[in-house]
N, C-alpha and C positions, 0 to 999 in steps of 0.2 A: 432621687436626684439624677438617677442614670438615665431616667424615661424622659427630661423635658433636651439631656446633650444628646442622645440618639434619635430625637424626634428633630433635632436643629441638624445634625451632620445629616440624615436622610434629605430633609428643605434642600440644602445646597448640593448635594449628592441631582437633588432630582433638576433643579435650575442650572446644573455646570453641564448636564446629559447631553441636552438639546446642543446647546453651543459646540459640542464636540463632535456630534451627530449631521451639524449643519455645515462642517467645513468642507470647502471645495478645493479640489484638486487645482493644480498650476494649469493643467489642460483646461478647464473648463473657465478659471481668469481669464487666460487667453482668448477662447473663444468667445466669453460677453463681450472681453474689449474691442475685439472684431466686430462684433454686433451693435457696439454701441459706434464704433468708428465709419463703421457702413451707414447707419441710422445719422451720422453726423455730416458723413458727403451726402445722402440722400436731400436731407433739410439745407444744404447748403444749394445744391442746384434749385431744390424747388424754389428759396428765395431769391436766384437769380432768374429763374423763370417770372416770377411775380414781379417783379423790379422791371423785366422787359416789357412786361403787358402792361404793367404804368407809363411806362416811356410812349410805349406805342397810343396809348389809348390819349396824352396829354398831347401830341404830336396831331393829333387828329382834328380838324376842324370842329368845331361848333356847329351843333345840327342847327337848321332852320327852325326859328319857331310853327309850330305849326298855327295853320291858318285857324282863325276866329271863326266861330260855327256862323253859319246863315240863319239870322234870326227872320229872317222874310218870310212871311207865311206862305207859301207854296200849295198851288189846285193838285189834287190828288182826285184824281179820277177811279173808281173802286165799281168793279164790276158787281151784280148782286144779282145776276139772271140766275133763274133755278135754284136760288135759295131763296130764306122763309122771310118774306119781310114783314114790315106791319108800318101802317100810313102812305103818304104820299111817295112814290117811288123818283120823283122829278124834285123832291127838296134839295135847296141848295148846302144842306148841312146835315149828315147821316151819322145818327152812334151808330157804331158797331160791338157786338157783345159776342168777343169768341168766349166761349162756358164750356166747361167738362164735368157731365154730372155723374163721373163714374168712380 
Protein backbone atom coordinates (compact mmCIF):
# COMPACT_ATOMS: atom_id res chain seq x y z
CA UNK A 1 0.00 0.00 0.00
CA UNK A 2 3.01 2.36 0.69
CA UNK A 3 4.56 1.79 -3.10
CA UNK A 4 1.19 3.03 -5.08
CA UNK A 5 1.14 6.73 -2.14
CA UNK A 6 5.03 7.19 -2.76
CA UNK A 7 4.75 6.61 -6.41
CA UNK A 8 1.59 9.40 -6.40
CA UNK A 9 3.55 12.14 -4.01
CA UNK A 10 6.83 11.64 -6.35
CA UNK A 11 4.04 12.20 -9.82
CA UNK A 12 3.25 15.57 -8.25
CA UNK A 13 6.66 16.12 -6.44
CA UNK A 14 7.96 15.87 -10.33
CA UNK A 15 4.84 18.11 -11.98
CA UNK A 16 5.09 21.10 -9.08
CA UNK A 17 9.29 20.98 -9.93
CA UNK A 18 9.09 22.63 -13.20
CA UNK A 19 6.42 25.21 -12.29
CA UNK A 20 8.79 26.37 -9.47
CA UNK A 21 11.85 26.16 -11.76
CA UNK A 22 10.06 28.33 -14.43
CA UNK A 23 9.27 31.41 -12.27
CA UNK A 24 10.50 34.74 -13.19
CA UNK A 25 11.80 37.38 -11.39
CA UNK A 26 9.96 41.03 -11.14
CA UNK A 27 13.02 42.27 -13.36
CA UNK A 28 12.54 40.07 -16.17
CA UNK A 29 8.19 41.02 -16.00
CA UNK A 30 9.32 44.09 -16.57
CA UNK A 31 11.54 43.75 -19.15
CA UNK A 32 8.99 41.48 -21.63
CA UNK A 33 6.52 44.22 -20.67
CA UNK A 34 8.77 46.55 -22.25
CA UNK A 35 9.37 44.28 -25.10
CA UNK A 36 6.04 43.67 -25.58
CA UNK A 37 5.02 47.59 -25.24
CA UNK A 38 8.01 48.40 -27.72
CA UNK A 39 6.64 45.63 -30.11
CA UNK A 40 3.15 47.46 -29.63
CA UNK A 41 4.43 51.22 -30.78
CA UNK A 42 6.40 49.47 -33.40
CA UNK A 43 2.87 47.73 -34.89
CA UNK A 44 1.15 50.90 -34.30
CA UNK A 45 3.36 53.11 -36.57
CA UNK A 46 3.83 50.50 -39.12
CA UNK A 47 -0.16 50.65 -39.26
CA UNK A 48 -0.19 54.23 -39.60
CA UNK A 49 2.49 53.93 -42.19
CA UNK A 50 0.16 51.48 -44.17
CA UNK A 51 -3.07 53.61 -43.82
CA UNK A 52 -0.83 56.63 -45.46
CA UNK A 53 0.21 54.54 -48.44
CA UNK A 54 -3.73 53.71 -48.91
CA UNK A 55 -4.53 57.31 -48.76
CA UNK A 56 -1.87 58.23 -51.10
CA UNK A 57 -2.21 55.59 -53.51
CA UNK A 58 -6.59 56.12 -53.64
CA UNK A 59 -5.60 60.02 -54.13
CA UNK A 60 -3.95 58.99 -57.13
CA UNK A 61 -5.30 59.17 -60.62
CA UNK A 62 -6.50 56.18 -62.59
CA UNK A 63 -3.71 55.03 -64.84
CA UNK A 64 -4.66 55.15 -68.68
CA UNK A 65 -5.63 52.10 -70.19
CA UNK A 66 -3.15 50.92 -72.04
CA UNK A 67 -3.49 50.91 -75.71
CA UNK A 68 -5.07 47.77 -77.80
CA UNK A 69 -2.22 45.92 -79.50
CA UNK A 70 -1.91 46.41 -83.53
CA UNK A 71 -3.45 43.65 -84.87
CA UNK A 72 -2.30 45.10 -88.63
CA UNK A 73 0.04 42.77 -90.21
CA UNK A 74 3.21 44.51 -90.50
CA UNK A 75 6.24 43.96 -93.60
CA UNK A 76 9.26 42.90 -91.70
CA UNK A 77 11.99 42.95 -93.66
CA UNK A 78 14.73 40.05 -92.28
CA UNK A 79 18.25 40.24 -93.54
CA UNK A 80 19.56 36.44 -94.35
CA UNK A 81 22.95 37.45 -96.41
CA UNK A 82 25.63 34.80 -95.26
CA UNK A 83 23.45 32.60 -93.68
CA UNK A 84 22.30 28.94 -94.79
CA UNK A 85 19.05 29.19 -96.74
CA UNK A 86 17.21 26.77 -98.69
CA UNK A 87 14.66 27.90 -101.91
CA UNK A 88 13.91 30.97 -103.44
CA UNK A 89 15.86 33.83 -101.54
CA UNK A 90 13.15 36.67 -103.20
CA UNK A 91 9.92 34.76 -101.60
CA UNK A 92 7.44 37.00 -100.35
CA UNK A 93 7.04 34.71 -97.10
CA UNK A 94 10.22 33.21 -95.20
CA UNK A 95 10.06 30.53 -92.16
CA UNK A 96 12.75 31.13 -90.13
CA UNK A 97 14.06 28.23 -87.77
CA UNK A 98 16.48 29.53 -85.02
CA UNK A 99 17.42 25.64 -83.53
CA UNK A 100 20.03 24.71 -80.77
CA UNK A 101 21.38 21.31 -81.26
CA UNK A 102 23.58 21.39 -78.34
Amino acid sequence: MRYPIALAALALWLLAAPVSALAQSSEEIRALRTAIDALRESQQRLERDVAAIKNLLRAMPAAAPAPAPDDEPKDLVLSMEGDHTKGDTGAKLVLVDFTDYQ
